[in-house]
N, C-alpha and C positions, 0 to 999 in steps of 0.2 A: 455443336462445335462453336469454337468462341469466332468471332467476327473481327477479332483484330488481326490485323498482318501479323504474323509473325516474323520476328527480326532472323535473321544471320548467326546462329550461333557464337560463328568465332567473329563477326563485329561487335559482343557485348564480352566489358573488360571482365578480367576474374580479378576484382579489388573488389572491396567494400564501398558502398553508394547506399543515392538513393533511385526510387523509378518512380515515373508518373504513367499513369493511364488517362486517355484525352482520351472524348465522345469526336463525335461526329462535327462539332461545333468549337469544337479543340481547350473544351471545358476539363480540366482536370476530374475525372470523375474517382481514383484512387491514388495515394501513396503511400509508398513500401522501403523498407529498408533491408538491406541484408552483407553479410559476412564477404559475400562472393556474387555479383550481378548475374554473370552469366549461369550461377549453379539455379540461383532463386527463381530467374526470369523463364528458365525453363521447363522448371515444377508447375508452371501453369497449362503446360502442354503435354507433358507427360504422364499424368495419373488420374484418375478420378478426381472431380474438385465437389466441392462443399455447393449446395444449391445458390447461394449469396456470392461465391467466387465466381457461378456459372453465370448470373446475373450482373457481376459488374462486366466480365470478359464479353457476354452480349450487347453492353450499352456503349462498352472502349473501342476504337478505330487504329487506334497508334497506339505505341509507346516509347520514352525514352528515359534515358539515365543521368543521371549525376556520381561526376568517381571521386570518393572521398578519400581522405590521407588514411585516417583508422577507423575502427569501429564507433569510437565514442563521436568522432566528426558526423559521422553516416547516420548517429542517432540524432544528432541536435540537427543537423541537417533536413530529416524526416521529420523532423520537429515544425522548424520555421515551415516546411512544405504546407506542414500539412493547417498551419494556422494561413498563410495566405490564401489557399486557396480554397481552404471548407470542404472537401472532397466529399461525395454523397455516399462513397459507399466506406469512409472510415468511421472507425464511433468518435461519438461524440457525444461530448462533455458537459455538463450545462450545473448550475450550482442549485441545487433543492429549493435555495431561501438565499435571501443575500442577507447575513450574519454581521452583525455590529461589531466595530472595534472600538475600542481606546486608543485615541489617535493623540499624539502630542506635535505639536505644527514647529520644529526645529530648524525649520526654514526662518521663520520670522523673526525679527529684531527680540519682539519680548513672547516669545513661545506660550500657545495655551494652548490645555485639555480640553477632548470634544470626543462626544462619540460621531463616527464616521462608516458609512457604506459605500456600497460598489469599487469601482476602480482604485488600486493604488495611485498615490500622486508623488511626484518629485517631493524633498523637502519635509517629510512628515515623517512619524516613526509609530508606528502601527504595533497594538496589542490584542491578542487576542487569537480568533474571534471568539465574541461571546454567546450566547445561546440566546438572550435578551437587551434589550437596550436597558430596561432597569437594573438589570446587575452591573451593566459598567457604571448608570448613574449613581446607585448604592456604592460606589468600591470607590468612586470621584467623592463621595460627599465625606466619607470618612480621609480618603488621601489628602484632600485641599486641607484638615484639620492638621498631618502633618509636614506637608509642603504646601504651602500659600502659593501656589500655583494659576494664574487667573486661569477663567473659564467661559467669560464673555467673548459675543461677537466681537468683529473687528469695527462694526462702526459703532458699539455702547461703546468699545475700548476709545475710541476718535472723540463720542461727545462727552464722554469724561475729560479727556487731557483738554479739550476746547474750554470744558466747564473750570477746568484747574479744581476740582477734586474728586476723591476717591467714589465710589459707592459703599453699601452697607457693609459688603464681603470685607473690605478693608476691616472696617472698625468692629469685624467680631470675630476678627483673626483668620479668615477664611480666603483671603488673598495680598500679596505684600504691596498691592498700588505700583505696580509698574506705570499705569497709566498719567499720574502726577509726578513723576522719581524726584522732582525740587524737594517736594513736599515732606515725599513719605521714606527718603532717602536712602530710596535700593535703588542699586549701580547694575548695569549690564551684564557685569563681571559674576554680582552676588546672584542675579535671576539667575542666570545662566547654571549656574552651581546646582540650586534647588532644582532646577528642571533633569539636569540630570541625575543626581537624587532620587527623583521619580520615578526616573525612566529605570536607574538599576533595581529599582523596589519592584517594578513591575515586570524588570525579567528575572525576579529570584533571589532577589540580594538583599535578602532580609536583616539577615545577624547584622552587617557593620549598621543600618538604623536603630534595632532594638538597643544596642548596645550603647550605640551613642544615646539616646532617651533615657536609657536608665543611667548611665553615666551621671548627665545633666540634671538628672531629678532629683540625684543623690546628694551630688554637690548643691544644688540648690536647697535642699533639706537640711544639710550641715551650716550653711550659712542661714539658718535661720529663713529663710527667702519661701515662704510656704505657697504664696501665689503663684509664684512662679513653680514650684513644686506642683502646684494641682497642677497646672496648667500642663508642664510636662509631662504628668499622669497619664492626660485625659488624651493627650496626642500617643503617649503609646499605647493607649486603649483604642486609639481608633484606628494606628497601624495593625495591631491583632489581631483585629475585627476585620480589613482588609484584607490580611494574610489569611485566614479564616474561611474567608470565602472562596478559595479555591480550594477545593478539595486533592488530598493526601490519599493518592495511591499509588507511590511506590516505599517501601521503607528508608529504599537509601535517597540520596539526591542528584537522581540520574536527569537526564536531556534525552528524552528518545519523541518518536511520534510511533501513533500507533495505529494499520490501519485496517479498518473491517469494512468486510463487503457483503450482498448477498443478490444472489444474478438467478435469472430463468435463460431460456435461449433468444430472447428478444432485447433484454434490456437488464441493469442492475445498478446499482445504490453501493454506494463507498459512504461510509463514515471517517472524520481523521480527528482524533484525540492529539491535539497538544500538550506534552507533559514535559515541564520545566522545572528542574530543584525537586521532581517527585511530586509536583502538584500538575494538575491539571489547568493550564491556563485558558485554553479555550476546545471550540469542536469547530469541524464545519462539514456538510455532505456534498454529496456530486448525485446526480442518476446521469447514466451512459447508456445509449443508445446502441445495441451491438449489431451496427450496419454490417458489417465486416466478418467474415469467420475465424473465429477467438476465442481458444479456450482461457483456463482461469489463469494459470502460466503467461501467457499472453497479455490478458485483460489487465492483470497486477500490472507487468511491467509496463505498458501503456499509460497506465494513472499513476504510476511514480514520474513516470517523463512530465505526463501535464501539471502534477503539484508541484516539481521544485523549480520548473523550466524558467518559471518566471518568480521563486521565490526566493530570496535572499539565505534565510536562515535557512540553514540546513543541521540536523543534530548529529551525533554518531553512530547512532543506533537507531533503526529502522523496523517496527514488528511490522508482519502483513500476514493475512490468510493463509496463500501460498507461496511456493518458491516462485519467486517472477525469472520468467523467460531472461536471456544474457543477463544473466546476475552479473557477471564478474565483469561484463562492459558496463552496467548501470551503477556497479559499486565505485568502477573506474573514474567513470564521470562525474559522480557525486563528489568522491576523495577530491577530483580537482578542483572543482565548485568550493566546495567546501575548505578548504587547506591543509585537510587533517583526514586520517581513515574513518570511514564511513562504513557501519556493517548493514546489511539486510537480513533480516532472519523473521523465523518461523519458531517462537517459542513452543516447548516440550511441556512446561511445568512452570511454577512457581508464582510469580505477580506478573511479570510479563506472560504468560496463559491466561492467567485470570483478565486483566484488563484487556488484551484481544479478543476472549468472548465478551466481554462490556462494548467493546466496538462493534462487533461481528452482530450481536443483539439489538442494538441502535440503529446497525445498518438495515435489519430484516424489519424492525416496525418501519425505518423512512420508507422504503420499500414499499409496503405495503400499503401505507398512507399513500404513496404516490399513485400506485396501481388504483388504488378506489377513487383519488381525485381525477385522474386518467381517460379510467374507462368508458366514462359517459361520453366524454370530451373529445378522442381519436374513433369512439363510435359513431357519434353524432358526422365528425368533420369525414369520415371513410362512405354513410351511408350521401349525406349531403356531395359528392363529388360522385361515387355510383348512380343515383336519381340526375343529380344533372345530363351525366354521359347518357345515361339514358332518356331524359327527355329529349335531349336536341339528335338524338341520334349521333352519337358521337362513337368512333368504334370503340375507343378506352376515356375513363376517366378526363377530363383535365388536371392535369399537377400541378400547369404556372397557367395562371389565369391573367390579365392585363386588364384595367377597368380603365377608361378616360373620359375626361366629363370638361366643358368648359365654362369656363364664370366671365361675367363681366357687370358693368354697370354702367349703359350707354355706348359711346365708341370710345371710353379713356379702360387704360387699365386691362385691355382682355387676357385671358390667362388659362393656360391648360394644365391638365394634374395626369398622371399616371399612375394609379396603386397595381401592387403588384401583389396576388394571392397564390403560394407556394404549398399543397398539402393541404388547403384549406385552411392556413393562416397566414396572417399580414406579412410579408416580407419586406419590412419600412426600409431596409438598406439600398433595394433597386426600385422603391417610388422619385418620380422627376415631376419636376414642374417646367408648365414652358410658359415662355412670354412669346407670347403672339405678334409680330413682327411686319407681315404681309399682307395683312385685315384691314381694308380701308373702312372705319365705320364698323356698325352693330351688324356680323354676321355671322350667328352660329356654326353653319353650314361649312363656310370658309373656314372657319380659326378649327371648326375641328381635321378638317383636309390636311390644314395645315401641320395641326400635332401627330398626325398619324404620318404621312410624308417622311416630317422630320425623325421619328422614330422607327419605321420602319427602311428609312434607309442607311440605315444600321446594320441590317439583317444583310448575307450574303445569301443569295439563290443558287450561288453556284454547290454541285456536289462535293466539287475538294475540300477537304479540310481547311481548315486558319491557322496558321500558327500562333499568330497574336488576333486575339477576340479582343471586341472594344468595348465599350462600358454598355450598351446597348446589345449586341451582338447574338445575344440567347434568345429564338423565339419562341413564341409562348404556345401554348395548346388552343386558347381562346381568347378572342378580343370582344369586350363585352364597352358598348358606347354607350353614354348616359344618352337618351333620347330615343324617338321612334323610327319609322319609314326613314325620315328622312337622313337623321344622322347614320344607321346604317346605310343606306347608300353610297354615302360618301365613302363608309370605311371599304363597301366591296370595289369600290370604284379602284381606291388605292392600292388594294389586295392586287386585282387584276394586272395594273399597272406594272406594280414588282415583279409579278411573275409568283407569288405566294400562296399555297394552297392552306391558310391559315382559317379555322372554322372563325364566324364575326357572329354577333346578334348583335340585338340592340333591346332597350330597359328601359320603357317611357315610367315619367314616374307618375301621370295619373291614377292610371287603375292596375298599375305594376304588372302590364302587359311587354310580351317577350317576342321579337319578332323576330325571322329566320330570312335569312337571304332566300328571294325566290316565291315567295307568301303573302300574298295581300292579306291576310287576316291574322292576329295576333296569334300565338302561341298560348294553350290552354295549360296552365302551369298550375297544381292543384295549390288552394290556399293553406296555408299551416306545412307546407311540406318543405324537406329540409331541403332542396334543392332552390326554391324560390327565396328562403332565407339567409342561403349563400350568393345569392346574386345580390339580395337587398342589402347584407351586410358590403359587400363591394363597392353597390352605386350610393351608399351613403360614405362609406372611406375616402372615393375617389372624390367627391361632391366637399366631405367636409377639407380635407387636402387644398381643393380647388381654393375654398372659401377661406382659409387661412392666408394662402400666398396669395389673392385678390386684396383682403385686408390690409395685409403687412405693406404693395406697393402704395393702396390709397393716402396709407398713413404715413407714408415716405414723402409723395406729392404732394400732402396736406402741409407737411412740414418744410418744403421745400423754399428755400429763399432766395431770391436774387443773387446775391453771392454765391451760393453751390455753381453759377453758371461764370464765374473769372476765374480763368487760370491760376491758379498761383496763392490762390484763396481756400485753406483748406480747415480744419474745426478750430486747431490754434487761433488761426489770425482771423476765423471770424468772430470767435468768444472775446479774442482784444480789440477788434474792432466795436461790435456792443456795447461792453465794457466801458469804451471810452465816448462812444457815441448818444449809448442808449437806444437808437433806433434807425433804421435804414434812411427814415425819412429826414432825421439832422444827420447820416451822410450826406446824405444828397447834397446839402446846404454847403458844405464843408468843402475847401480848397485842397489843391493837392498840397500843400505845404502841412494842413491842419491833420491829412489822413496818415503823412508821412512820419507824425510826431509820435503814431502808433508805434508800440515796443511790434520790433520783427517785419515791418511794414517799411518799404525801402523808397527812395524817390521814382523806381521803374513801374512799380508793382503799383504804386499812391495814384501815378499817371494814369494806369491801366483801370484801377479801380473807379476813378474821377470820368472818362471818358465810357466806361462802362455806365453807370449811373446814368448818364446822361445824354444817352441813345435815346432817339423815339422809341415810344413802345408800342408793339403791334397792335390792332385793331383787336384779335384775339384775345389779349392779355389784358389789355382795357377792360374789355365786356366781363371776362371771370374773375377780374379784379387780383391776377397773381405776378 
């Protein structure tokens, strides 16, 4: 029987929402949407459930709702839930490969082509994706022949216009020299023209180019003008050859996406065909995680919501596997997205069949490619986290594991790290660093008291739930201390303290001996075994973490100058100060009238600066010379 309270019938509304299920720690661990709260919320208590539903309702404590206007609100709503909060028991989405685009930067004054990964940005206008980075750079080498389009970084673009002239690309047709415009005498007006040019070529808009090329090449023929005839040639040979490269599989000149999938009961693989004008302009894949119990009905409409949720273009037509789950609220939502009708369908016959098993088939090998890259990898991290629980006597597995380690170099600078290991992999979103505060002098002992304290008094002991958890607030299964006897001690010390029945070891890095509260003699952890290689990986994450943020301060304090310490003095007016000085030490020399002459530097600030200067300096700062 599930472990959450159940609510009040008639206090959950009969509207369309969304619901959240909270753990024990008041961590979102599902969200759901449906038609009617009160009909959905109660299907969890009234029937048989799915082993995965019996599993989340054991891990959930509460539950509550959100009441939306309509259907399509309650889906975008489940939507934003469910990306804020990562819920463990919904699927999840993750992209095969991160896939290349043809990106054109329409942000910028003089816009250039580039291939680009990961995250969309403000300002840019994305093509694609493509299957290779050399296929966009192949489809750029022939486009710049007939859009001179530059394609250089922004600072080659800077040390040209500093130089006052073009590079090669200019002079063998291959960019118009924005970078000099006196020069090469293209106006903002005229780039601007060619870029968009580009951009309609590369969503489809072949004919008015061709047409203009042959135009141009004809007239230039009649006039006699034969260079300029080749010249026009060889640019519509190389727009062909562009167009070319995208392969023709629809006969007419439809806009649809097309999408194929192939699932087992644990996990499945989407493929999405983009087809624009009847060409294929790019693919890209997902594997999904099927935490949650989800047939294919479900699963479809699922991965329609995360493909366009955050995607602009939207087509009219839609192929998929299966019928997805509230068609006619996700067609709804699309039509308004979009501004025009939207269909989703299940082709019968024809080209649209064909090219859904083209997808459908793409999907079963990613799939399977994944499975073989996989299985080593979640065998390895499942048998490495069973062998742990079982060495330290642990009743279950650890799932979040916590590593801390402390660095320093003398008594400047000490520093603590926290890596966090979820499933037996890195969870770098809830790694912390701490600056050690309380530490008089070089004391390990100390500064690690300290980062445990601090982080453990995050954690509530008490049994009632939180409504609101804090950045800290999730405890972990094990706390694992860089060091021996002694830095474990410390941690039981603070366990006791809280009131925490948190299991701690501790990981000298000698002879990568493993010590248990309560044990004077190390723990015998066999060598080569995957349990000792998941600890090792931890206390070197936490260690290299440590030794990054230890770095970064030193080279902060290395760099630090008398000035960072006047109010009022910040990177502006110290670069003008410099500037005009050259060096702190002919400040120094310098009259308040002489620092006031400074651009931005005022007669208060000149005063403050002159008087600052001109303090004794501590007997400290003498000897380290800073």
């Amino acid at each position: 029987m599930a472990s959450v309270l159940r609510p009040v019938p008639s206090t959950i509304p009969d509207q369309p929402g969304a619901y959240l299920f909270r753990d024990a720690d008041a961590r979102v661990v599902y969200v759901g949407k449906a038609i009617s709260l009160r009909k959905r919320l109660a299907s969890y208590w009234s029937r048989p459930l799915h082993p995965r539903t019996e599993a989340m309702l054991s891990a959930a404590r509460s539950v509550e709702w959100i009441v939306a206007r309509t259907e399509v609100d309650a889906l975008m709503l489940e939507y934003n839930l469910i990306k804020s909060h990562r819920p463990r028991f919904n699927v999840r989405y993750r992209d095969d490969k991160s896939y290349p685009y043809l990106a054109l930067t329409v942000g910028e004054t003089w816009p250039r082509a580039r291939v680009m990964r990961g995250p969309k940005r403000k300002g840019v206008r994305y093509f694609g994706p493509f299957g290779h980075a050399y296929a966009i750079r192949e489809t750029l080498d022939a486009l710049t022949r007939v859009f001179p389009v530059r394609t250089c970084s922004n600072s080659f673009f800077d040390q040209r216009a500093r130089a006052r002239r073009p590079c090669l690309y200019y002079d063998i047709g291959r960019c118009s020299g924005p970078c000099v415009p006196a020069l090469t005498g293209v106006t903002e007006d005229s780039y601007r023209e060619q870029v968009e040019s580009l951009s309609s070529f590369l969503g489809g808009e072949y004919r008015p180019v061709l047409q203009r090329l042959e135009s141009e090449m004809g007239e230039a023929s009649e006039r006699l003008e034969y260079e300029r005839a080749a010249r026009l040639r060889d640019k519509l040979a190389a727009a062909r050859k562009a167009m070319e490269s995208q392969e023709m599989v629809l006969s007419r000149h439809d806009d649809l996406d097309v999408v194929g999938m192939q699932e087992d009961d644990l996990e499945a693989a989407f493929q999405v065909f983009f087809v624009r004008r009847g060409r294929v302009m790019g693919r890209r894949g997902w594997v999904v995680d099927k935490v949650e119990d989800i047939d294919a009905p479900g699963l479809v409409a699922s991965f329609l919501r995360e493909l366009y949720m955050d995607r602009d273009e939207i087509p009219p037509r839609i192929l998929v596997p299966a019928w997805p789950a509230d068609q006619p609220v996700l067609e709804a939502w699309l039509t308004q997205v979009r501004g025009s009708r939207v269909r989703v369908s299940v082709p019968a016959r024809g080209d649209g069949r064909r090219l859904l098993q083209t997808a459908n088939h793409n999907a079963t090998e990613a799939f399977v490619r994944h499975k073989l890259k996989r299985a080593s990898d979640f065998a390895s991290r499942s048998r490495a986290l069973a062998d742990l629980g079982d060495v330290l006597g642990l009743p279950m597995a650890p799932l979040r594991i916590e590593c801390y380690d402390i660095s320093n170099l003398g008594p400047t600078d000490k520093v603590g790290s926290m890596v966090v290991f979820e499933d037996g992999l890195p969870k770098r979103s809830d790694y912390r660093r701490f600056e050690i505060k309380g530490v008089p002098g070089q004391d390990d002992f100390a500064s690690m008291e300290e980062v445990l304290r601090r982080r453990l008094a995050r954690l509530d002991s008490s049994p009632e739930p939180r409504t609101r958890p804090g950045r800290f607030a999730y405890p972990p299964s094990l706390i694992v201390v860089d060091g021996g006897r002694g830095q474990l001690s410390v941690a039981e010390r603070v366990l006791i303290e809280r009131g925490l029945a948190i299991p701690a070891i501790g990981l000298a890095k000698r002879l990568e001996e493993v010590y248990l509260p309560g044990q004077p003699e190390p723990l015998d952890v066999p060598r080569g075994s995957e349990a000792l290689f998941l600890l090792q990986h931890l206390r070197d994450e936490a260690h290299r973490f440590a030794i990054t943020y230890h770095r970064a301060k030193r080279a902060k304090r290395a760099l630090h100058s008398v000035l960072d310490d006047i109010r009022g003095v910040g990177d502006s007016r110290k670069k003008a100060l410099m500037k005009r000085f050259g060096s702190v030490a002919r400040l120094r020399t310098a009259s308040p009238e002489e620092i006031d002459a400074t651009p931005g530097v005022g007669p208060r600030l000149a005063a403050t600066i002159h008087e600052h200067l001109h303090r004794p300096e501590p007997a400290e700062a003498r000897r380290t010379g800073t």
